[in-house]
C-alpha positions in Angstrom: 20.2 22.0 52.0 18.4 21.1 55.3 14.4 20.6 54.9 11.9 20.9 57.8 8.8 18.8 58.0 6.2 20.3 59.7 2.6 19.6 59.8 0.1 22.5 60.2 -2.5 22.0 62.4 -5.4 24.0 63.3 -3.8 25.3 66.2 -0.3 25.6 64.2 -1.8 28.5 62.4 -0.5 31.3 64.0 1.9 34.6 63.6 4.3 32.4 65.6 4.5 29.7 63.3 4.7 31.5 60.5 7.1 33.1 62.1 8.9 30.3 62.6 8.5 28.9 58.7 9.8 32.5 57.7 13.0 32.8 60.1 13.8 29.4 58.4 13.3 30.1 55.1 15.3 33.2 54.6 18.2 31.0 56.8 18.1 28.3 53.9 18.2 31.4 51.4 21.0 32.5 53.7 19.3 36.0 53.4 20.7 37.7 56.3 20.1 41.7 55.8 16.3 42.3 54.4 13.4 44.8 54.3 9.7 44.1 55.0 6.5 44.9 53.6 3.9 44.2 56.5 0.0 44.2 55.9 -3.1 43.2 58.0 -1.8 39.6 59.6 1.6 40.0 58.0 2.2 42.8 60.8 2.7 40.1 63.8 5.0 38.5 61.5 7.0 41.3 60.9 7.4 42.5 63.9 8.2 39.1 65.5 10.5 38.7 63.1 12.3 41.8 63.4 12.6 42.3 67.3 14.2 38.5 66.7 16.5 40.0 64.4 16.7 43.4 64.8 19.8 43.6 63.4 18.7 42.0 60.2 16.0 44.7 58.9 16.5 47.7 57.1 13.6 48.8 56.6 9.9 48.4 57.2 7.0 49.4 55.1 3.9 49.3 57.1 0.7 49.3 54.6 -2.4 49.2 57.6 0.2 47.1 59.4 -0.9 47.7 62.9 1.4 47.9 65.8 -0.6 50.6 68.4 -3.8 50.2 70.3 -4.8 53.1 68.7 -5.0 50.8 65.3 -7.5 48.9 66.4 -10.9 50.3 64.7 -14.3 50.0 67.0 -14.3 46.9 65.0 -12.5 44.9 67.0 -14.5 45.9 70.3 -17.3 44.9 68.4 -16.2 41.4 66.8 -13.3 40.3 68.1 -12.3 41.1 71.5 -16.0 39.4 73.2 -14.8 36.2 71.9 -11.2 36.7 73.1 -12.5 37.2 76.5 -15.0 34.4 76.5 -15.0 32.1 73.7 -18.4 30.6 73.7 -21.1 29.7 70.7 -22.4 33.2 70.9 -19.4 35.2 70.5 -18.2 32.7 68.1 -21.7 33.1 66.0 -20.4 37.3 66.0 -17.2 36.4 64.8 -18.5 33.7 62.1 -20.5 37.1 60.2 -17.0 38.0 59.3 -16.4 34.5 56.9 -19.3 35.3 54.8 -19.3 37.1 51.5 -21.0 39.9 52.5 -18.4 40.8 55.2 -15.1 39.7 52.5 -16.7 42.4 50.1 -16.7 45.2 52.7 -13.2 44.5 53.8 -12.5 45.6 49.9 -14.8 48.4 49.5 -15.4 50.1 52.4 -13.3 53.5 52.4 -12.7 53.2 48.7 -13.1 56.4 47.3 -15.0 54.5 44.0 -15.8 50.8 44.4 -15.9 50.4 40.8 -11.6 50.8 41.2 -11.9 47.5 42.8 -12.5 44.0 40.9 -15.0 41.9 41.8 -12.2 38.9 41.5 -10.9 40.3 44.8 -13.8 39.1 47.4 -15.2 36.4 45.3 -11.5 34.7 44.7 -11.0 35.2 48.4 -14.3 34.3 49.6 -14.1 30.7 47.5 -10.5 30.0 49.7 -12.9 31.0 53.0 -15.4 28.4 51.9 -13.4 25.6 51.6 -14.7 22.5 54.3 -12.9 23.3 57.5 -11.2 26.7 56.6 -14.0 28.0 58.8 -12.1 26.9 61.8 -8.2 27.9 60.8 -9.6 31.5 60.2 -11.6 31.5 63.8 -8.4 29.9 65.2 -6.7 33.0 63.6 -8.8 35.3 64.9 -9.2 34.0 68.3 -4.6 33.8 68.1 -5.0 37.6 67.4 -5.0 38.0 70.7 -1.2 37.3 71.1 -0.2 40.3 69.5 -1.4 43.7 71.4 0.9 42.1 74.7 4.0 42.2 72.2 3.0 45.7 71.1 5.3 47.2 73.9 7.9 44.9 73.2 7.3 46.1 69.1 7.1 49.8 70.7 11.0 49.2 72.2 12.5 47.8 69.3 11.2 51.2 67.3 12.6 53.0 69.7 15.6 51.8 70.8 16.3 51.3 66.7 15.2 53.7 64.9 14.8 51.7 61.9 13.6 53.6 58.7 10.4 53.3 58.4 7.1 54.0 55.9 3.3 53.8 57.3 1.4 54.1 54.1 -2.2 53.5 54.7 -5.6 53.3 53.7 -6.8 56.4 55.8 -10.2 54.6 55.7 -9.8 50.9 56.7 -12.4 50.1 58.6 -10.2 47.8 60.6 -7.2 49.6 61.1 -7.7 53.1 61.8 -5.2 56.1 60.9 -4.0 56.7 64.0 -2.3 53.2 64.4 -0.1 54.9 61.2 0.2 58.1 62.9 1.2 56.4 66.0 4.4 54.8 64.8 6.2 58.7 65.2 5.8 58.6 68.7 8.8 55.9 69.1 10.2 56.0 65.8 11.7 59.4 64.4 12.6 57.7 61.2 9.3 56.6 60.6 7.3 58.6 57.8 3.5 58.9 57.3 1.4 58.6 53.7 -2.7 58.6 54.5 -4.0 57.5 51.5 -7.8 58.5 50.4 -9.0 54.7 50.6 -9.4 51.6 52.2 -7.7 48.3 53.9 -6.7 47.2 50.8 -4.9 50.1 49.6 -3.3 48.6 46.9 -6.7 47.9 44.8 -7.0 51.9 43.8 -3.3 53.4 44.8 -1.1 50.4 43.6 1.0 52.7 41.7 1.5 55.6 44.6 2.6 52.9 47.4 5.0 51.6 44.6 6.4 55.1 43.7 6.2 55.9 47.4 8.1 53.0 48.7 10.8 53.3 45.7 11.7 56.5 46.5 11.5 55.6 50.7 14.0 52.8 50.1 16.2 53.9 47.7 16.6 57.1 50.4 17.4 54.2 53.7 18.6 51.2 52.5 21.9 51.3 51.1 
């Protein structure tokens, strides 16, 4: 079996490259027909992945896997998009609140419809990988690479359409990052695609792990064959 060598750099970190790592991964695995479960970053991926090989997916389960402007909560107006237009020391000061523990805990409990459904493990686990020396730069590299992905959404937008490939948007109706309508959106280009709003947050699967599983059992075992 062929390996690949490749060293990740700061600027390596991207949907692209991962991208890239993926594509070869499931080639080694010689995994040629597949369905994918695409969340927060992982949606880039997906979708990069899939309008490469469109003829490879079966299906897509979309949990707050945004692919619409309309996904795109007043958060990112807020945060994001100043330091994608001018990435200085004081936009990069905005988007440095989002590494600390304060802002990791709200990702998991805001929109939850009881926050003691959600483990503490979940921010503080995540928040010691955030404070490792020099993550602080691959997740500000991330963010600032984010803004790759809404020019691909029409591109994403075609490949819905011109496919219908079944599809599930179950979401956190909540998310303070990805709003509802970036679900609801995916009907407009995809007929196939089917819509769950769930009574919670971004991380759906910390209260409604079991309805997304019964949910996406049922979805696949009705489209992929």
């Amino acid at each position: 079996m062929a390996t690949v060598k490749h060293r990740l750099s700061i600027n390596s970190v991207t949907p692209s490259t991962t991208l890239l790592i993926t594509d070869h991964l499931l080639d080694q695995l010689q995994v040629t027909r597949y369905s994918i479960y695409i969340q927060d970053y992982g949606s880039p991926v997906g979708f990069r992945l899939a309008t490469r090989h469109p003829d490879r997916i079966q299906a897509i389960v979309s949990q707050n896997g945004n692919a619409y402007d309309e996904g795109l909560a007043p958060f990112w107006a807020e945060y994001i998009v100043p330091y994608w237009n001018d990435r200085n020391p004081e936009t990069e000061a905005k988007v440095r609140q989002l590494l600390t523990l304060e802002t990791t805990k709200f990702q998991y409990t805001k929109g939850v419809r009881d926050e003691q459904n959600v483990s503490p493990d979940t921010w503080t686990f995540d928040q010691a990988g955030l404070d490792r020396p020099g993550n602080d730069a691959i997740q500000l590299a991330l963010f600032y690479d984010h803004r790759t992905n809404s020019p691909l959404y029409p591109i994403w937008h075609k490949y819905l359409h011109d496919h219908q490939v079944p599809l599930l948007a179950i979401w956190g109706k909540n998310d303070p990052i990805f709003s509802a309508p970036g679900a609801e959106a995916f009907k407009r280009d995809d007929a196939k695609a089917e819509i769950r709003l769930l009574d919670t947050g971004h991380f759906a699967l910390e209260e409604d792990a079991p309805i997304i599983a019964r949910e996406m059992r049922h979805f696949l075992d009705a489209n992929v064959h």
